[in-house]
C-alpha positions as CSV (number, residue, x, y, z in Angstrom):
1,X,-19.9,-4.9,1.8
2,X,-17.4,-6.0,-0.5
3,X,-14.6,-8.5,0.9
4,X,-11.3,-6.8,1.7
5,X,-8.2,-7.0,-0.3
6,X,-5.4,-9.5,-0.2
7,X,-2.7,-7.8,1.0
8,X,0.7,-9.0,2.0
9,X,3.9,-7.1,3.5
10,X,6.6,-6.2,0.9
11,X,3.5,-5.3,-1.4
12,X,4.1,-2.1,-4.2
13,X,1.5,-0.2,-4.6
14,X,0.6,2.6,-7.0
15,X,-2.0,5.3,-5.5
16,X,-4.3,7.1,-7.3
17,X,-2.9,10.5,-5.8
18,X,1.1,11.1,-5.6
19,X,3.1,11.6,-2.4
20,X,4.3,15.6,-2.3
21,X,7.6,14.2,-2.9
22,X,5.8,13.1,-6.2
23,X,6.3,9.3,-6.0
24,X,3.7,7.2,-6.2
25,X,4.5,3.7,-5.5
26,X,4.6,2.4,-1.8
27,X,5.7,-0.7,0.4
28,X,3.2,-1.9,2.6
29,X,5.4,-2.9,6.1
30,X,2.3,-3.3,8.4
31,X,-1.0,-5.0,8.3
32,X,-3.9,-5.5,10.6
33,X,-6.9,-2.8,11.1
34,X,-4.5,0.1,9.9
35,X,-2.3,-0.5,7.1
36,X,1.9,1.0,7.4
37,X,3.1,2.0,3.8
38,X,6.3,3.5,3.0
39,X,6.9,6.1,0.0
40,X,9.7,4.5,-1.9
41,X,10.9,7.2,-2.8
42,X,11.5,9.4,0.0
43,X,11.2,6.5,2.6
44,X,8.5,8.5,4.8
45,X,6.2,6.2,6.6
46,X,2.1,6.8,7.5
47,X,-0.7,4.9,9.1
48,X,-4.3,4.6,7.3
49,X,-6.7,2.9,7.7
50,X,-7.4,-0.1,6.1
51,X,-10.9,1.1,4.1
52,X,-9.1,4.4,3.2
53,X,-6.2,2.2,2.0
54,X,-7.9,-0.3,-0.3
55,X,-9.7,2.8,-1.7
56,X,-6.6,5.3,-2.6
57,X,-4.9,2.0,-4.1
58,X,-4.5,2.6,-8.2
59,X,-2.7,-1.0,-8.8
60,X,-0.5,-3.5,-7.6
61,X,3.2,-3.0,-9.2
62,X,4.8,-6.0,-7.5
63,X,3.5,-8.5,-5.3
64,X,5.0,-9.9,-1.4
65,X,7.5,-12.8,-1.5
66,X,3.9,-14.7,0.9
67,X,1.9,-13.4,-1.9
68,X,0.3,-15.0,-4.5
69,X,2.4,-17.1,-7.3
């Protein structure tokens, strides 16, 4: 089992699938078992969890300020 991502909050994200709004870059705002992502552009906000995250993420656009340097 492969180790799970770094994450950090204030993380952008670009999924492999858009949003029906059609954006495709999210914010993480909450971590633990189930991650909290916002859409940034619409601003809606939805639970996953953490397995189904890591594996709809495309690529990181910008990092957390407590991410790495």
């Amino acid at each position: 089992m492969p180790p799970p991502l770094e994450l950090y909050l204030d993380d952008i994200v670009q999924t492999r699938k858009p949003h029906p709004c059609g954006g495709d870059t999210w914010r993480i705002v909450r971590l633990g078992a189930e991650i909290g992502i916002r859409c940034e552009r619409c601003g809606r906000r939805v639970l996953l969890p953490r397995a189904e995250f890591e594996r709809r993420i495309k690529r990181f656009v910008a990092r957390g300020p407590a991410g790495p340097a």
